[in-house]
Biopython code that builds the backbone (N, CA, C, O; Angstrom):
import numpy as np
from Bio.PDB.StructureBuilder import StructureBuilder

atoms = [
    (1, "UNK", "N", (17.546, -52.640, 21.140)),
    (1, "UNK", "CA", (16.662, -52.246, 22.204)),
    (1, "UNK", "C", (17.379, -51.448, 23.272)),
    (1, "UNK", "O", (18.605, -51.376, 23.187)),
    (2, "UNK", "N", (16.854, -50.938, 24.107)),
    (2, "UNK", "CA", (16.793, -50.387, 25.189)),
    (2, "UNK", "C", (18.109, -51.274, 25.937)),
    (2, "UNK", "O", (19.231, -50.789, 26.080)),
    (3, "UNK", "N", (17.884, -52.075, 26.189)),
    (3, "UNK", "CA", (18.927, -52.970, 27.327)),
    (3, "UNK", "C", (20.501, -52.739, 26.176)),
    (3, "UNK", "O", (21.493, -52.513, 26.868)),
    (4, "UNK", "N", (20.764, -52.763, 24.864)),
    (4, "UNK", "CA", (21.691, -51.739, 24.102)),
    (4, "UNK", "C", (22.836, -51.010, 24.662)),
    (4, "UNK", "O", (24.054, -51.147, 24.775)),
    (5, "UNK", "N", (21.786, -50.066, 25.004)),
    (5, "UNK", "CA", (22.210, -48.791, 25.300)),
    (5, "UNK", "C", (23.823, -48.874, 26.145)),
    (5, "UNK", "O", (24.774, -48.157, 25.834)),
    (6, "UNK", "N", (23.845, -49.801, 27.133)),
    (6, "UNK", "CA", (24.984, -49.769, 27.858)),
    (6, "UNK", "C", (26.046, -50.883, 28.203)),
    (6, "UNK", "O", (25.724, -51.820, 28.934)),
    (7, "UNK", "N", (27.016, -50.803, 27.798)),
    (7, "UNK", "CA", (27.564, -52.606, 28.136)),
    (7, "UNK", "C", (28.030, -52.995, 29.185)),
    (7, "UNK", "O", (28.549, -54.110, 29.219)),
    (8, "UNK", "N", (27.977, -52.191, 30.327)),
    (8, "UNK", "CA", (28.094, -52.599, 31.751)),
    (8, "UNK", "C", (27.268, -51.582, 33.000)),
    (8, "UNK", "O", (27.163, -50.357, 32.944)),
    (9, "UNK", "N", (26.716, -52.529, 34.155)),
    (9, "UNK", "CA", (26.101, -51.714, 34.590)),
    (9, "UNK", "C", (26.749, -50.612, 35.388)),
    (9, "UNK", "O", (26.051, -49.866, 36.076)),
    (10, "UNK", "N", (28.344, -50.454, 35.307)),
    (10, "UNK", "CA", (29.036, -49.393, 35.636)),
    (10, "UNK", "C", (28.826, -48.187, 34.757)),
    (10, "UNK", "O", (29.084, -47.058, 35.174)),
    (11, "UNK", "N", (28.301, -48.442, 33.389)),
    (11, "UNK", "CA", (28.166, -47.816, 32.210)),
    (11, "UNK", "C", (26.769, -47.072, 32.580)),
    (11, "UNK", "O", (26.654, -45.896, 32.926)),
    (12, "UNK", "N", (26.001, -47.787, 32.466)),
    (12, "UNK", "CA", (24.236, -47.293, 33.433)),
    (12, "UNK", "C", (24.277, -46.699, 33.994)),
    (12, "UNK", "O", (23.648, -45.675, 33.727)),
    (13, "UNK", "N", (25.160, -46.759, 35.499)),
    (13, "UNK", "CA", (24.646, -45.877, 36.800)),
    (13, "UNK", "C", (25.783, -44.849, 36.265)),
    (13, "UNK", "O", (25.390, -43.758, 36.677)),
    (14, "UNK", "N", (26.630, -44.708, 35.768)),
    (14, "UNK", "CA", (27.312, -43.107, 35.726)),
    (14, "UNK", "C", (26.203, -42.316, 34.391)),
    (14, "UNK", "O", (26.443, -41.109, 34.350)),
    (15, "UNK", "N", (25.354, -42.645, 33.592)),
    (15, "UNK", "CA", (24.655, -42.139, 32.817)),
    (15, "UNK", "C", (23.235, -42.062, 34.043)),
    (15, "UNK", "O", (22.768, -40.931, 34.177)),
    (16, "UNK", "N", (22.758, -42.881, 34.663)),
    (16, "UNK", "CA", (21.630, -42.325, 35.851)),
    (16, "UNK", "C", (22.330, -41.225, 36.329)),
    (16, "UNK", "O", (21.659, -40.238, 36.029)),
    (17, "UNK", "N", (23.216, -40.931, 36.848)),
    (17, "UNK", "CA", (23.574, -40.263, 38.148)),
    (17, "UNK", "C", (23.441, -38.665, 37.520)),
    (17, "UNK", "O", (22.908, -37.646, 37.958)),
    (18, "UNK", "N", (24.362, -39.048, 36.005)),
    (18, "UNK", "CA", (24.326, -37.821, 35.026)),
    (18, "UNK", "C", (22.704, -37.146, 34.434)),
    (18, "UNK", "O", (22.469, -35.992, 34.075)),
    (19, "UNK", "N", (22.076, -37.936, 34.476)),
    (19, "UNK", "CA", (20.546, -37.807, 34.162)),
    (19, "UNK", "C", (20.144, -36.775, 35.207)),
    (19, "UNK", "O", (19.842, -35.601, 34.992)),
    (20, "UNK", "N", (20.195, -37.460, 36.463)),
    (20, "UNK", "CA", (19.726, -37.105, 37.832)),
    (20, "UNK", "C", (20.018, -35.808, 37.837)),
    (20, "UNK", "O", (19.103, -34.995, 37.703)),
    (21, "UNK", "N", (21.062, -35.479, 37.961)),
    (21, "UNK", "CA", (22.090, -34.166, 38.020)),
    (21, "UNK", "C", (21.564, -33.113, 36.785)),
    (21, "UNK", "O", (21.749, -31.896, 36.787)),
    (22, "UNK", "N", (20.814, -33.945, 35.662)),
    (22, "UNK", "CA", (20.642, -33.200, 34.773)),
    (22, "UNK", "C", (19.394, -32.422, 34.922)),
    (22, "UNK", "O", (19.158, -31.291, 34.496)),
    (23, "UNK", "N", (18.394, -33.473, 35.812)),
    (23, "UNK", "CA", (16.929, -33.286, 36.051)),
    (23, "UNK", "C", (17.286, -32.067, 37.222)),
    (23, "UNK", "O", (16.865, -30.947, 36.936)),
    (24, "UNK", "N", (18.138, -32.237, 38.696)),
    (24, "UNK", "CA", (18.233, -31.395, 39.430)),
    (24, "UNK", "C", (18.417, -30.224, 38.713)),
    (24, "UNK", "O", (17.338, -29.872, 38.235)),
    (25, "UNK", "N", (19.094, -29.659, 38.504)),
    (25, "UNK", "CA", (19.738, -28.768, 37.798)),
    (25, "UNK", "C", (18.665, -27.866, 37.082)),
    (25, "UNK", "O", (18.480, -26.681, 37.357)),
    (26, "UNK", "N", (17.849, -28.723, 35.941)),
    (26, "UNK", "CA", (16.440, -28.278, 35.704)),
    (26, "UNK", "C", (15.376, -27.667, 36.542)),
    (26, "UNK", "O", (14.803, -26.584, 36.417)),
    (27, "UNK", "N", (15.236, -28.663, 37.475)),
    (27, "UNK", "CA", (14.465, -28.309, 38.431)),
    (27, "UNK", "C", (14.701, -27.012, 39.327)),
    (27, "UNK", "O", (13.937, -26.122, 39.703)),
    (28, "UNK", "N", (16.109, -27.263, 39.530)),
    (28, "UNK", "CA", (16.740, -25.872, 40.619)),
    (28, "UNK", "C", (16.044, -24.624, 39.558)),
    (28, "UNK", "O", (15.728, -23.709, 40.320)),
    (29, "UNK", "N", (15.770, -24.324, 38.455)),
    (29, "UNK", "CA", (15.939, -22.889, 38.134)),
    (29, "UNK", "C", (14.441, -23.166, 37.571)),
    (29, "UNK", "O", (13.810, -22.143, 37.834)),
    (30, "UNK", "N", (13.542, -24.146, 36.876)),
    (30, "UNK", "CA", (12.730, -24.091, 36.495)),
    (30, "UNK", "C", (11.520, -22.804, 36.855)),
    (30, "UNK", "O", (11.530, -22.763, 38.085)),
    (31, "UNK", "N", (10.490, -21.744, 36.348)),
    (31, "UNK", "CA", (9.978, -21.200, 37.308)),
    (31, "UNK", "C", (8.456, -21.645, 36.892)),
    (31, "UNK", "O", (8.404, -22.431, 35.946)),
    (32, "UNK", "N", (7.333, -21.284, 37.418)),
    (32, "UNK", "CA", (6.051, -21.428, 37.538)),
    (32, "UNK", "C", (5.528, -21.055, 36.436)),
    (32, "UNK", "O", (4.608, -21.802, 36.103)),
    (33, "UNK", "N", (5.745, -20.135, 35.661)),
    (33, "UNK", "CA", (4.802, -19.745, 34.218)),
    (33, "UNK", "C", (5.818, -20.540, 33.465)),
    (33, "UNK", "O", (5.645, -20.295, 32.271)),
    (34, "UNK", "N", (6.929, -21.493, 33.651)),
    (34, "UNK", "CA", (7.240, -22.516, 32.571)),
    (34, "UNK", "C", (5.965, -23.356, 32.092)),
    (34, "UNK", "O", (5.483, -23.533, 30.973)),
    (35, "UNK", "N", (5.587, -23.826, 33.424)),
    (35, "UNK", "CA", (4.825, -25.022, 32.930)),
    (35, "UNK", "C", (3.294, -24.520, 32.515)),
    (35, "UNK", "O", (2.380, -25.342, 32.584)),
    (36, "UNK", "N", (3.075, -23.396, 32.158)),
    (36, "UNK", "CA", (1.583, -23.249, 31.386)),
    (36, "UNK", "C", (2.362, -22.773, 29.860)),
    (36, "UNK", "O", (2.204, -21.618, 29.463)),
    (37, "UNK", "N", (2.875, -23.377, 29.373)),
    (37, "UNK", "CA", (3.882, -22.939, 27.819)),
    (37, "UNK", "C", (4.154, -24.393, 27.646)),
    (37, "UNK", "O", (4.682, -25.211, 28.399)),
    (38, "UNK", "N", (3.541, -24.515, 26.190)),
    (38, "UNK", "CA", (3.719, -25.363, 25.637)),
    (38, "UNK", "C", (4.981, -26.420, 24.995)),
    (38, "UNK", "O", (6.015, -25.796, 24.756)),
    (39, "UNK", "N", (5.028, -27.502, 24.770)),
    (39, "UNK", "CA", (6.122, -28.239, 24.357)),
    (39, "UNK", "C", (6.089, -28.533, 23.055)),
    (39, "UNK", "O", (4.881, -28.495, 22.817)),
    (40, "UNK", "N", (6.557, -28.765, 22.198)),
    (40, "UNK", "CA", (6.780, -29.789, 21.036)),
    (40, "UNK", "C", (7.784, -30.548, 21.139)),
    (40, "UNK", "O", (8.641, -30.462, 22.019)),
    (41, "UNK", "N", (7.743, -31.532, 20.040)),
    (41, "UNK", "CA", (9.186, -32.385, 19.908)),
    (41, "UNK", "C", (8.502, -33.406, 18.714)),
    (41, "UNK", "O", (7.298, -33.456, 18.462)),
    (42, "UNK", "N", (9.548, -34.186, 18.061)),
    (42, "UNK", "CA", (8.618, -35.306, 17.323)),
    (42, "UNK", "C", (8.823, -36.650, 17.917)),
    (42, "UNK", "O", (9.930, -37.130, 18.158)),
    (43, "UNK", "N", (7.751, -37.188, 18.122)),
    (43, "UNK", "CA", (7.630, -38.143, 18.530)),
    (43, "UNK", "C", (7.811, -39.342, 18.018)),
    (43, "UNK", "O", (6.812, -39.831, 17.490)),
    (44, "UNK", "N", (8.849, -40.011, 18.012)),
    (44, "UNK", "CA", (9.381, -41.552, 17.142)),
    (44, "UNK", "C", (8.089, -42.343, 17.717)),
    (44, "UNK", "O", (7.864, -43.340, 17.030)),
    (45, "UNK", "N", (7.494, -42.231, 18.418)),
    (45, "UNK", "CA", (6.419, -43.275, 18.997)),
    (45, "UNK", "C", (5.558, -43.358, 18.119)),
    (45, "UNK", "O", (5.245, -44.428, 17.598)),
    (46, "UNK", "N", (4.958, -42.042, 17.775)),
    (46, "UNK", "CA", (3.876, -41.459, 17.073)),
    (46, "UNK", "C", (4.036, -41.415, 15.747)),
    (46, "UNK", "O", (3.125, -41.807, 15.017)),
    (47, "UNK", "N", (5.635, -40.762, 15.055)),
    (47, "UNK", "CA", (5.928, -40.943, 14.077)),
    (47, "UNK", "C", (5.104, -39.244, 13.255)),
    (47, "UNK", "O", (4.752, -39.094, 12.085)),
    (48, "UNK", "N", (5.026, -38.173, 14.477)),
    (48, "UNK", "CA", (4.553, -37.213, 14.112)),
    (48, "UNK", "C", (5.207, -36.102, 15.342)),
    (48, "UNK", "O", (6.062, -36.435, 16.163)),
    (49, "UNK", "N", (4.715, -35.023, 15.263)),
    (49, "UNK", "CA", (5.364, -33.699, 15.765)),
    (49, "UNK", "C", (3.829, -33.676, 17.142)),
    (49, "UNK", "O", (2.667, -33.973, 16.863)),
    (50, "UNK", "N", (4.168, -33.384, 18.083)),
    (50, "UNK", "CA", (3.427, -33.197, 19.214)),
    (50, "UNK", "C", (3.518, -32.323, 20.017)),
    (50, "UNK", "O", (4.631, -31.917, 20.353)),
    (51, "UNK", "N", (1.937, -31.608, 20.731)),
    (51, "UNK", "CA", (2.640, -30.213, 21.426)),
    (51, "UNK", "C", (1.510, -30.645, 22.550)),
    (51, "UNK", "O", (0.496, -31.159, 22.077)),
    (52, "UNK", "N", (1.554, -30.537, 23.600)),
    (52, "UNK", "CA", (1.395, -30.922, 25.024)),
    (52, "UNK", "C", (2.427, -29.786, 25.564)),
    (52, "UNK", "O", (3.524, -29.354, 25.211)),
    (53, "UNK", "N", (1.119, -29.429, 27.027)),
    (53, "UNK", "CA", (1.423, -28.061, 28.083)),
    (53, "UNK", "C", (2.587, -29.019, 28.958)),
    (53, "UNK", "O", (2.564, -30.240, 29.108)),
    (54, "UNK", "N", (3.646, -27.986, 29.500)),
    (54, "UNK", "CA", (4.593, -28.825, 29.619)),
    (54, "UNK", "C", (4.655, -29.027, 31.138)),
    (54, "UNK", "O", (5.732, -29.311, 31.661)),
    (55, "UNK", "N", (3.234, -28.853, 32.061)),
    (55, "UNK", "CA", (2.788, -29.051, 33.338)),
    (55, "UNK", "C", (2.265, -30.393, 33.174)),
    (55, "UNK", "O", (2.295, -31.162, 34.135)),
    (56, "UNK", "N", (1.812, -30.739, 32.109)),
    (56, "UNK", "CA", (1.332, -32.329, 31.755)),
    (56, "UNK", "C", (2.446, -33.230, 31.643)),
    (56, "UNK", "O", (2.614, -34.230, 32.340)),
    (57, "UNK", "N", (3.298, -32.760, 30.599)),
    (57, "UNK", "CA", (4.668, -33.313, 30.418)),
    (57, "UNK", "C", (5.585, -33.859, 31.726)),
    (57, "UNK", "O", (6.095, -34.970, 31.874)),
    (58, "UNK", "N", (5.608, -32.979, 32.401)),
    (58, "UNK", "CA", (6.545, -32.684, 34.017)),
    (58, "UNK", "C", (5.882, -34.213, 34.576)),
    (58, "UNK", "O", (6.495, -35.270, 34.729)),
    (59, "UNK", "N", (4.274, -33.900, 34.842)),
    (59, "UNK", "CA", (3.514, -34.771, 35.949)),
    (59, "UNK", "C", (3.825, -36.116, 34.933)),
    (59, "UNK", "O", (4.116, -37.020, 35.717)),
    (60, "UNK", "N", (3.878, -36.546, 33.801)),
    (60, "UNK", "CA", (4.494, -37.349, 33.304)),
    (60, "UNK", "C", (5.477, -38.475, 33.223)),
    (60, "UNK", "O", (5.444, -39.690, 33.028)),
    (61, "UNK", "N", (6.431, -37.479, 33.476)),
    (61, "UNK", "CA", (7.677, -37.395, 33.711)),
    (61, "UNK", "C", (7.922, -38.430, 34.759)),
    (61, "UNK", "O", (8.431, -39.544, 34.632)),
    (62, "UNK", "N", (7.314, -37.654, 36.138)),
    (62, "UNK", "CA", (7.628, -38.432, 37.266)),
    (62, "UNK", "C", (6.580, -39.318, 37.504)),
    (62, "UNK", "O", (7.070, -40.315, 38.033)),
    (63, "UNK", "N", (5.138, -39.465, 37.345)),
    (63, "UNK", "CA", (4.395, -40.681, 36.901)),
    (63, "UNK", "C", (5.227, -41.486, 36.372)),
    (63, "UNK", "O", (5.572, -42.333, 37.196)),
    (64, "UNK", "N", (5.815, -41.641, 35.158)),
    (64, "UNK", "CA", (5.843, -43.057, 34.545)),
    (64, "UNK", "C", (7.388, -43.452, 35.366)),
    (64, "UNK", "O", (7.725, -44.623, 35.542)),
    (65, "UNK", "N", (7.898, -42.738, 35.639)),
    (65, "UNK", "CA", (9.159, -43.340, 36.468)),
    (65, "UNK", "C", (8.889, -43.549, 37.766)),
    (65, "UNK", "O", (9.911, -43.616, 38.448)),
    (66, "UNK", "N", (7.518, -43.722, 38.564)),
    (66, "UNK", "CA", (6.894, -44.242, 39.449)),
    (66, "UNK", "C", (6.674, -45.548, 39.207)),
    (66, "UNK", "O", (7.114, -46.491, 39.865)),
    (67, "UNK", "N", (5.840, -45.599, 38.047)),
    (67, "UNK", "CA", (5.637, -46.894, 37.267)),
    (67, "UNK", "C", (6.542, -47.867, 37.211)),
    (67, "UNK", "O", (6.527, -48.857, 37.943)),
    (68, "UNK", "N", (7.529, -47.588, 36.175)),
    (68, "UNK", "CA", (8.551, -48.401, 36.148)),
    (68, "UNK", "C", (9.394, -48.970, 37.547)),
    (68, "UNK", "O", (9.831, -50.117, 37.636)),
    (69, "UNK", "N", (9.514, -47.999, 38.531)),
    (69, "UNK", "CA", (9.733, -48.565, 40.502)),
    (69, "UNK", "C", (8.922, -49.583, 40.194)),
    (69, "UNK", "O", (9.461, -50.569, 39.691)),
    (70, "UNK", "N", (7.891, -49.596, 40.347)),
    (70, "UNK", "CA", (6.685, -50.276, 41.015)),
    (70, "UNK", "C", (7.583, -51.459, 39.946)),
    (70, "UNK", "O", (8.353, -52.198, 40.559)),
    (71, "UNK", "N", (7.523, -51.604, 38.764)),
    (71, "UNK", "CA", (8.221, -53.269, 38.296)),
    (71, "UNK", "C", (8.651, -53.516, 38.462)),
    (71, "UNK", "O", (8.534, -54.726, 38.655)),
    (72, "UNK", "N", (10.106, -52.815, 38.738)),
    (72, "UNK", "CA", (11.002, -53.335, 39.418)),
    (72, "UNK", "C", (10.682, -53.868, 40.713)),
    (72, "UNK", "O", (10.778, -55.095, 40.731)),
    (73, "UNK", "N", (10.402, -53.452, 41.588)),
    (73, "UNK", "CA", (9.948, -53.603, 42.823)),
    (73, "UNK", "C", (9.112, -54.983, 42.855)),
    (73, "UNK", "O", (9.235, -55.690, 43.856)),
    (74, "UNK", "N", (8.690, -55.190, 42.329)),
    (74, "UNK", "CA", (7.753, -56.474, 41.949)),
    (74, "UNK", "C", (8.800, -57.635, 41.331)),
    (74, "UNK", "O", (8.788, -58.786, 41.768)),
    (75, "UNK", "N", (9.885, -57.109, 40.049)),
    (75, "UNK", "CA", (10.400, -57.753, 39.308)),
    (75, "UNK", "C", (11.126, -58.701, 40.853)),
    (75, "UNK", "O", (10.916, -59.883, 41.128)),
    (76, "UNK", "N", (11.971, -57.721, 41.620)),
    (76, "UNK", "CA", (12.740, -58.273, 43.016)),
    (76, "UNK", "C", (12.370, -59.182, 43.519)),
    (76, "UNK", "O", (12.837, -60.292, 43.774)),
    (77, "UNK", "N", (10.948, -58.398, 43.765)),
    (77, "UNK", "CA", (10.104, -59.245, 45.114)),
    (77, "UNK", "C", (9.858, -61.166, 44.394)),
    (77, "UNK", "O", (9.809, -62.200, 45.060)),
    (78, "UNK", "N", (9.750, -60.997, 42.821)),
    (78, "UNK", "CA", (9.124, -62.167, 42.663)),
    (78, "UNK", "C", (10.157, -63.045, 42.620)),
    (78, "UNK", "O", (10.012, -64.255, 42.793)),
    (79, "UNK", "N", (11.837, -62.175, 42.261)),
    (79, "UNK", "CA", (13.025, -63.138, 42.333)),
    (79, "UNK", "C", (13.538, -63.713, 43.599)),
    (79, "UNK", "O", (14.343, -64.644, 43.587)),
    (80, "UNK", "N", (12.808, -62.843, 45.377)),
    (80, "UNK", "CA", (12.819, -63.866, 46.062)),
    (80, "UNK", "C", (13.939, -62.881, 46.800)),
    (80, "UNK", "O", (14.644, -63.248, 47.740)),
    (81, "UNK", "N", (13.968, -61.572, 46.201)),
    (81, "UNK", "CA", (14.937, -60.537, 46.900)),
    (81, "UNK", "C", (14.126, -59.389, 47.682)),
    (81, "UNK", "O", (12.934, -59.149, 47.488)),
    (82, "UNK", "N", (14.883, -58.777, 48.516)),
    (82, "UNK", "CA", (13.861, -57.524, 49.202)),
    (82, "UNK", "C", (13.923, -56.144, 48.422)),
    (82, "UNK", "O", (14.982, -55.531, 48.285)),
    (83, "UNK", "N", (12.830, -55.746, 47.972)),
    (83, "UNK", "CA", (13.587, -54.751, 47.213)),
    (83, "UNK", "C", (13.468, -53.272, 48.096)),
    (83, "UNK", "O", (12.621, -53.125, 48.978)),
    (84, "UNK", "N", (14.239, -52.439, 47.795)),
    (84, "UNK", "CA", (14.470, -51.625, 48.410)),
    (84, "UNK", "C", (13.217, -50.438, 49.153)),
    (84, "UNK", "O", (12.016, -50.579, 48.925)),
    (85, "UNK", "N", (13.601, -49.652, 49.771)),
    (85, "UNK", "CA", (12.365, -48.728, 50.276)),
    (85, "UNK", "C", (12.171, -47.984, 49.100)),
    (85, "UNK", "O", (13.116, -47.585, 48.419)),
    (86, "UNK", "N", (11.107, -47.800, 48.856)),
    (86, "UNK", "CA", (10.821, -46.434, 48.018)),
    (86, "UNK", "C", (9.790, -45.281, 48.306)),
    (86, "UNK", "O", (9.528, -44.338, 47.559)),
    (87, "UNK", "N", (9.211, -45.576, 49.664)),
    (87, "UNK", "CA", (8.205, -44.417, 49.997)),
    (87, "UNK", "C", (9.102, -43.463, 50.654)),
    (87, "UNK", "O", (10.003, -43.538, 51.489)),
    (88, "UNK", "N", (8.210, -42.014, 49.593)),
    (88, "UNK", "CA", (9.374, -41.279, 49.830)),
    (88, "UNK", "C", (9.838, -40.400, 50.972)),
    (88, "UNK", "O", (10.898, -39.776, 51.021)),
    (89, "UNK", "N", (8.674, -40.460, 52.080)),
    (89, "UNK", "CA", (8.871, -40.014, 53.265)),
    (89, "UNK", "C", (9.997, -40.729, 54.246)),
    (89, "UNK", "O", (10.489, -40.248, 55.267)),
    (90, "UNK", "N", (10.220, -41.816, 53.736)),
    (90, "UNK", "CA", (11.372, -42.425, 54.443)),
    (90, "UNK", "C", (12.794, -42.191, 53.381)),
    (90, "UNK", "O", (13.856, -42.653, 53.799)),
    (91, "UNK", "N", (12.790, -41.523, 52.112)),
    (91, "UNK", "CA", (13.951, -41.440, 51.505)),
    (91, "UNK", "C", (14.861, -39.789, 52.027)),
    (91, "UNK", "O", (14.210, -38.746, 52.085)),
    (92, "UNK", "N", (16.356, -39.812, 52.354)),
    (92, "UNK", "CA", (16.993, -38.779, 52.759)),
    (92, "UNK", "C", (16.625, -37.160, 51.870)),
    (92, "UNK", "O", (16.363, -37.022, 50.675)),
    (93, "UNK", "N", (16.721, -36.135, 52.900)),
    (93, "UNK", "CA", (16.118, -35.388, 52.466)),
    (93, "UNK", "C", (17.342, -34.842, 51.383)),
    (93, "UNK", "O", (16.944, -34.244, 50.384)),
    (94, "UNK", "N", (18.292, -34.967, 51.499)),
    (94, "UNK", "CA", (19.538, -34.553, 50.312)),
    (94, "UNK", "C", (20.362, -36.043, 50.208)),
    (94, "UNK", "O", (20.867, -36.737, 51.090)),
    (95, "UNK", "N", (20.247, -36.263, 48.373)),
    (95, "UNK", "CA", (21.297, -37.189, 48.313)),
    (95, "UNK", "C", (22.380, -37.264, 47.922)),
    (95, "UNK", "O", (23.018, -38.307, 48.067)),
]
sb = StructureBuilder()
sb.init_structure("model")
sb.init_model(0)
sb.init_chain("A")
sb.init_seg("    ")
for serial, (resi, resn, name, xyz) in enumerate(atoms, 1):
    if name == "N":
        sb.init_residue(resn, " ", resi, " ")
    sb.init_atom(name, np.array(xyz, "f"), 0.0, 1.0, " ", f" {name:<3s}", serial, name[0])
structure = sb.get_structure()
C-alpha cells in the first residue's frame, strides 16, 4: 500500500517538498490554451486508457488534495491535537 512507499517520515517530506517544487515549476510556465488540450494516460484504477480536458484534470488535482487536508485535519482534531491553519488567506504569500 500506499503507507509502503516510504520508511521514514524524513523519507516523505524530502519526496513532498520534491513534488511541490515539481508542481511549482509546472505551474510557473504552464500557459492558458494548455488547459483546453486534452490528457490521456492509463489508468490502473480503471484498468483502461483515459482522456479528460486537462482544465478538469488541474481543478482535480487541487480538489482532491483539499480533501485529503480536510482528513487529516479531522484525523488531528479527533486525536485531541490542534491541527494546523489551512485557510489559505492566512497561509504566507511565498514559502
Amino acid at each position: 500500500g500506499s503507507r509502503d512507499l516510504f520508511a521514514t517520515l524524513g523519507d516523505w517530506r524530502a519526496a513532498r517538498i520534491a513534488m511541490d517544487m515539481r508542481i511549482r515549476l509546472w505551474a510557473d510556465r504552464v500557459k492558458d490554451e494548455d488547459f483546453q488540450r486534452d490528457m490521456t494516460w492509463f489508468s490502473g484504477a480503471m484498468g483502461c486508457e483515459v482522456t479528460r480536458p486537462m482544465g478538469l484534470l488541474v481543478t482535480h488535482m487541487f480538489n482532491h488534495q483539499t480533501h485529503h487536508r480536510g482528513q487529516i485535519h479531522s484525523m488531528l482534531t479527533a486525536a485531541g491535537s490542534e491541527a494546523p491553519v489551512s485557510d489559505l488567506f492566512f497561509m504566507p504569500d511565498e514559502l
